[in-house]
C-alpha positions as CSV (number, residue, x, y, z in Angstrom):
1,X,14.4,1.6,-3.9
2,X,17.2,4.0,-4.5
3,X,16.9,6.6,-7.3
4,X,20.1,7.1,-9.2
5,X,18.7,9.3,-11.5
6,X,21.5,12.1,-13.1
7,X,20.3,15.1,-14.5
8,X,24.2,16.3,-15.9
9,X,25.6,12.6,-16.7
10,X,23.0,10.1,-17.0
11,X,25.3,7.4,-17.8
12,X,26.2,7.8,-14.1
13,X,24.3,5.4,-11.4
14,X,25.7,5.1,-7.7
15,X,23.8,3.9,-4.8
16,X,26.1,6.2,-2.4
17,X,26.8,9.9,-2.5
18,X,28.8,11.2,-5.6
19,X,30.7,14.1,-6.6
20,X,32.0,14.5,-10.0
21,X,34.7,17.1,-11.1
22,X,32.8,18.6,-14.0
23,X,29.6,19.1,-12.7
24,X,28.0,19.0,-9.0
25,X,26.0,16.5,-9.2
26,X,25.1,14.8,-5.5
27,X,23.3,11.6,-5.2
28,X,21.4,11.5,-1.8
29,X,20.1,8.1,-0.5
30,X,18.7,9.5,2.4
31,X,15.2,10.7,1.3
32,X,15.3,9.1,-1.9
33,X,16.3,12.7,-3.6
34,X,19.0,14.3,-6.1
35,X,19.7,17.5,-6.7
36,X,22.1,18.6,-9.5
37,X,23.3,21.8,-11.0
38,X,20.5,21.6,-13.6
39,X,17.9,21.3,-11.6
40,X,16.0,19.2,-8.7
41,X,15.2,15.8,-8.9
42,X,12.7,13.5,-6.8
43,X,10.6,10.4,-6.3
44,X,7.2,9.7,-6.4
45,X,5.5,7.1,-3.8
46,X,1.7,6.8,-2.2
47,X,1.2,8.7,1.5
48,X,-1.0,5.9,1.8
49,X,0.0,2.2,1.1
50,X,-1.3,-1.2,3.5
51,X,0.5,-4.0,2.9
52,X,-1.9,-7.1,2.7
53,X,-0.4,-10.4,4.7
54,X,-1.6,-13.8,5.2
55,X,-3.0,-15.0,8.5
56,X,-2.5,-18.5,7.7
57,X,0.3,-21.1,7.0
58,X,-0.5,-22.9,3.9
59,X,-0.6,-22.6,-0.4
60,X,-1.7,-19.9,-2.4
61,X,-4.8,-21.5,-4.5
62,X,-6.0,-18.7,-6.8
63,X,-4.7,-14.8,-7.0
64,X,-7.4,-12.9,-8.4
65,X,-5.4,-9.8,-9.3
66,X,-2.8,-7.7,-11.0
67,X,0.2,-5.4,-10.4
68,X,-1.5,-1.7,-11.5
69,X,-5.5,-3.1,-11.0
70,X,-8.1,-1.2,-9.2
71,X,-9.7,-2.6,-6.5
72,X,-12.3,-2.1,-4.1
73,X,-12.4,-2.4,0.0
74,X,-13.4,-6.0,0.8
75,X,-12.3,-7.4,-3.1
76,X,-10.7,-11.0,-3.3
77,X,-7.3,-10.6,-3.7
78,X,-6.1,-14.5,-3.4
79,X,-7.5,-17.7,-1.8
80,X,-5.2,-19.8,0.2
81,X,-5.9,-23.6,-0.1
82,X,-6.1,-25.5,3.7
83,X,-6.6,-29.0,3.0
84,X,-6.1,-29.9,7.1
85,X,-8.7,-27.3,7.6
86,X,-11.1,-28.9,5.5
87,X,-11.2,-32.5,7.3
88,X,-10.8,-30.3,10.8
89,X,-14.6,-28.4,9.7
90,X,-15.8,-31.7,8.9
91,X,-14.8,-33.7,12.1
92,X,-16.2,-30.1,13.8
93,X,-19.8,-30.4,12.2
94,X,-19.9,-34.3,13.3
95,X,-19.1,-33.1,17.1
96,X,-21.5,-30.2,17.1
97,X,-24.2,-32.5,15.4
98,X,-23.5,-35.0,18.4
99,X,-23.7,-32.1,21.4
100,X,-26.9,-31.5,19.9
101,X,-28.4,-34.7,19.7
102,X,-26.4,-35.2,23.4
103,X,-28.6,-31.9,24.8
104,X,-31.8,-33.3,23.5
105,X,-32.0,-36.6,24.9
106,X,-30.7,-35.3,27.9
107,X,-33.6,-33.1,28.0
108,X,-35.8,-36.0,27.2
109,X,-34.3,-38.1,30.1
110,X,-35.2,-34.6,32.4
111,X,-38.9,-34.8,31.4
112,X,-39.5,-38.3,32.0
113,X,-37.4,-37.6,35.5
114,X,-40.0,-35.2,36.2
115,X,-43.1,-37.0,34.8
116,X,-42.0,-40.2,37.5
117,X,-41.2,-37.7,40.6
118,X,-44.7,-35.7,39.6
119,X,-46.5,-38.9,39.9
120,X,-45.2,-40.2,43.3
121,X,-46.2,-36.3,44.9
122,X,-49.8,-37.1,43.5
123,X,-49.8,-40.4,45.2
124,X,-49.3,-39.1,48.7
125,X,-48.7,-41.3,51.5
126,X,-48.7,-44.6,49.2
127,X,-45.4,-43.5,48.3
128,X,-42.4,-44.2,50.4
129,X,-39.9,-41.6,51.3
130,X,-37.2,-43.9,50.5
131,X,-38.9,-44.1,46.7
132,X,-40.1,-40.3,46.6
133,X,-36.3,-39.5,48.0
134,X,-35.0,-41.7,45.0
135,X,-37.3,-39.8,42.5
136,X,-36.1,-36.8,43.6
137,X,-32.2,-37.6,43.1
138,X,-32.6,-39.0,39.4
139,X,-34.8,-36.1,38.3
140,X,-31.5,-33.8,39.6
141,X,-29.0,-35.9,38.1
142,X,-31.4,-35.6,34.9
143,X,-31.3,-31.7,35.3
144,X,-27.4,-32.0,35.9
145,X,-27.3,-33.8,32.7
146,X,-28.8,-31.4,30.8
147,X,-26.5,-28.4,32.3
148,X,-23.8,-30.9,31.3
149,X,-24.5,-31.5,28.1
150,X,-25.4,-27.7,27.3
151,X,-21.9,-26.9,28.3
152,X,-20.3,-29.0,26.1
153,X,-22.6,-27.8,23.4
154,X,-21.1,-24.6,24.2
155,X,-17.5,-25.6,23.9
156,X,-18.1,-27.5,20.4
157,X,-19.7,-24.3,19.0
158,X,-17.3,-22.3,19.8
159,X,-14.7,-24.3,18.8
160,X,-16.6,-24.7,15.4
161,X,-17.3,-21.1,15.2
162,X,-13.1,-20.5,15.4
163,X,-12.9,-22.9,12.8
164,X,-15.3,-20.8,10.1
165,X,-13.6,-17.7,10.8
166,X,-10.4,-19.8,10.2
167,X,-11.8,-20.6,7.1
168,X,-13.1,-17.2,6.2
169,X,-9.0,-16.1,6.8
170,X,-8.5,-18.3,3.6
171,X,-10.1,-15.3,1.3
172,X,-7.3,-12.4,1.1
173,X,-9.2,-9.3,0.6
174,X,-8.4,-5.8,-0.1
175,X,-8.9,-3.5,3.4
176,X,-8.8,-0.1,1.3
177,X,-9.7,0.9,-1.9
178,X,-7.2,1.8,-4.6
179,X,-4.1,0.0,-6.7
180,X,-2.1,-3.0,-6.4
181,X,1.2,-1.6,-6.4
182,X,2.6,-4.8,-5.5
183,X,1.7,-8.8,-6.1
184,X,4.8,-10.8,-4.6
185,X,2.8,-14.2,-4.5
186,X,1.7,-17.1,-7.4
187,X,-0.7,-19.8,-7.7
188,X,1.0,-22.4,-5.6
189,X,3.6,-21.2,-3.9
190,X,4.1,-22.0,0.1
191,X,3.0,-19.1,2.4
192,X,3.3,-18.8,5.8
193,X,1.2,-15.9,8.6
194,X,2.2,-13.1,8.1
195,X,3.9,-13.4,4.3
196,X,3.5,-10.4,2.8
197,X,1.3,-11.0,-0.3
198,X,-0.1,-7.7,-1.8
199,X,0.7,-3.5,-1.3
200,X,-1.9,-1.2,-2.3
201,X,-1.6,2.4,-3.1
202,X,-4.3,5.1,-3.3
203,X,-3.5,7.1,-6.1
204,X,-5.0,10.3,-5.2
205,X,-2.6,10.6,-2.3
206,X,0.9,10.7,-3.9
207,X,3.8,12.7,-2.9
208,X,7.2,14.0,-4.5
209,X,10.3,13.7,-2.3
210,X,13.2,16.0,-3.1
211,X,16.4,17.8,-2.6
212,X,17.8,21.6,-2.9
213,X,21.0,23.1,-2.2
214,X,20.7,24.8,1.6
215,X,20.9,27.9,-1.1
216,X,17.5,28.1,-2.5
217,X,16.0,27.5,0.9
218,X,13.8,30.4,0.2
219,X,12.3,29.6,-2.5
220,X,11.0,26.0,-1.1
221,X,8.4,26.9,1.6
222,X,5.6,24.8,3.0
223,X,2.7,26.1,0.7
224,X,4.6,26.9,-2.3
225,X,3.8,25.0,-5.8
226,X,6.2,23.2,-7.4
227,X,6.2,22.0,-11.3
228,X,6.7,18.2,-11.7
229,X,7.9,17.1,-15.2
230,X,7.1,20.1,-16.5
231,X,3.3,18.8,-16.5
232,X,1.6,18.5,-12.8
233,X,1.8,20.6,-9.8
234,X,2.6,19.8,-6.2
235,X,2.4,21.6,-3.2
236,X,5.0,21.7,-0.5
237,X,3.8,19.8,2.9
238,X,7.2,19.7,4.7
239,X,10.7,20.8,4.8
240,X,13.6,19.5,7.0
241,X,14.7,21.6,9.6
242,X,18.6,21.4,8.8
243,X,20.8,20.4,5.6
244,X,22.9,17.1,5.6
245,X,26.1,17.4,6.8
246,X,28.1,16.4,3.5
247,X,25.9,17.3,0.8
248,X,24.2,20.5,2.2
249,X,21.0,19.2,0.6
250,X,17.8,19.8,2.0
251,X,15.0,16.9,1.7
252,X,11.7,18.5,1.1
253,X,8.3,17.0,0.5
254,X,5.4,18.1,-1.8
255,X,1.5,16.8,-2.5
256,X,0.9,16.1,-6.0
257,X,-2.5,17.6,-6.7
258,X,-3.6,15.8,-9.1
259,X,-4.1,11.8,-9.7
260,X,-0.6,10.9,-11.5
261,X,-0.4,7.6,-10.9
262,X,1.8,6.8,-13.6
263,X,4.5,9.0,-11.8
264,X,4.1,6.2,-9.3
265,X,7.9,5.2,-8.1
266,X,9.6,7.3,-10.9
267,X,12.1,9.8,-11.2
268,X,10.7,13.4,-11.5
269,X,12.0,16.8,-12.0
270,X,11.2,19.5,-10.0
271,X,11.5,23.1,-10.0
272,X,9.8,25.9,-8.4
273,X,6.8,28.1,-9.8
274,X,7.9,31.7,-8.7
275,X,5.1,33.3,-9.5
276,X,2.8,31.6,-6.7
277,X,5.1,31.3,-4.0
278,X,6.2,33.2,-0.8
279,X,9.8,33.9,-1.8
280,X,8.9,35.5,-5.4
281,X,6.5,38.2,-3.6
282,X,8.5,38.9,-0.9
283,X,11.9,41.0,-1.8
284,X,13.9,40.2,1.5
285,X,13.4,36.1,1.2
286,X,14.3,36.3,-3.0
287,X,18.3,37.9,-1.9
């Protein structure tokens, strides 16, 4: 979002720099900032805003939410509908329900294996080794069974469990507390992973980006308080190093300290409170 927004002429927008003949007035797209020769002018926006995508391909069933509602870490923001996934949990539960049945009359098969090759060892020497020998191999190939059909028992869980957390993918939720800045899906439309479906903003956590003239450096220092629409304060958190080249604006950055969220993305001015900062108390840095 650019902000075009003219203190001396606001009939004027631009999306570029401008320089009128009247009255300096300097549009700066880098920074998202204007400065004019009535004043500075800046932006609002969150320091802190996660964008909420989808992890799966497929239709947006229900959103649950609105552009400028609170919500809570872990709230339903959408549901996305997965028809396919559906039929695949089904077909799943069958397979799983088979593996098990599969394990138990394998162990089943084991016991009675074991029962037969028990009986010949009590019978001594009226048992043949060719018939104890034979015992012995079907009561292994009954214990291989079972280590078989665990396996696969394995590998269908699994596979099942991928499935629910597939499923559980299908409930959007919010990671973070705090506003929904942004809602770019509807009920029905076609989403694919990765989409982009919500923002959210935490509203205590706002900042003002602006510009000065390279000329009142001094009186924009990192701790100073700066007036934003003449109703909330902000305090300054960063200034860049150098001046742009064409404009000789500097970009600056202050903390709102106060929860403004209907500043949110808006045009502000901004203007220095003297009386608190470094450069009013300090005779050299005010010249």
């Amino acid at each position: 979002m650019l902000l075009a927004l003219m203190l001396s002429n606001p009939a004027v927008r631009t999306t570029g720099r401008l320089f009128t003949g009247c009255a300096l007035t300097i549009v700066l797209t880098v920074g998202l900032a204007v400065a004019s020769d009535e004043g500075w002018v800046g932006v609002v926006y969150p320091a802190e805003a996660v964008k909420v995508s989808s992890e799966l391909d497929g239709t947006v069933e229900e959103v649950e939410v609105l552009i400028g509602q609170p919500v809570i870490p872990g709230q339903q923001l959408a549901v996305i509908n997965l028809e396919e996934l559906k039929s695949e949990i089904a077909r799943s539960e069958a397979e799983l329900r088979m593996a098990k049945a599969q394990v138990t009359e394998e162990n089943s098969m084991r016991s009675l294996r074991k029962s037969e090759l028990d009986r010949r060892y009590m019978a001594g020497a009226s048992v043949s080794l060719d018939e104890l020998g034979m015992a012995e191999q079907l009561y292994e190939a009954a214990k291989a069974g079972v280590a078989s059909a665990k396996a696969q028992l394995e590998a269908v869980k699994a596979d099942h469990e991928l499935l629910l957390l597939k499923q559980q993918r299908t409930s959007v939720v919010a990671p973070i507390g705090g506003l929904v800045q942004q809602r770019r899906v509807r009920k029905g439309d076609r989403i694919r992973t990765g989409d982009v479906m919500f923002e959210i903003v935490k509203p205590d956590s706002l900042l003002v980006r602006f510009a000065f003239p390279e000329s009142d450096r001094y009186n924009v220092q990192v701790g100073d308080k700066m007036l934003i629409d003449a109703s909330a304060t902000a305090t300054v958190v960063a200034v860049a190093p150098g001046s742009d080249v064409v404009t000789g604006l500097v970009v600056a950055e202050a903390s709102l300290e106060s929860e403004e969220i209907g500043l949110l993305g808006r045009g502000v001015s901004v203007q220095p409170l003297p009386a608190t900062n470094s450069a009013a108390s300090d005779p050299v840095a005010s010249r």
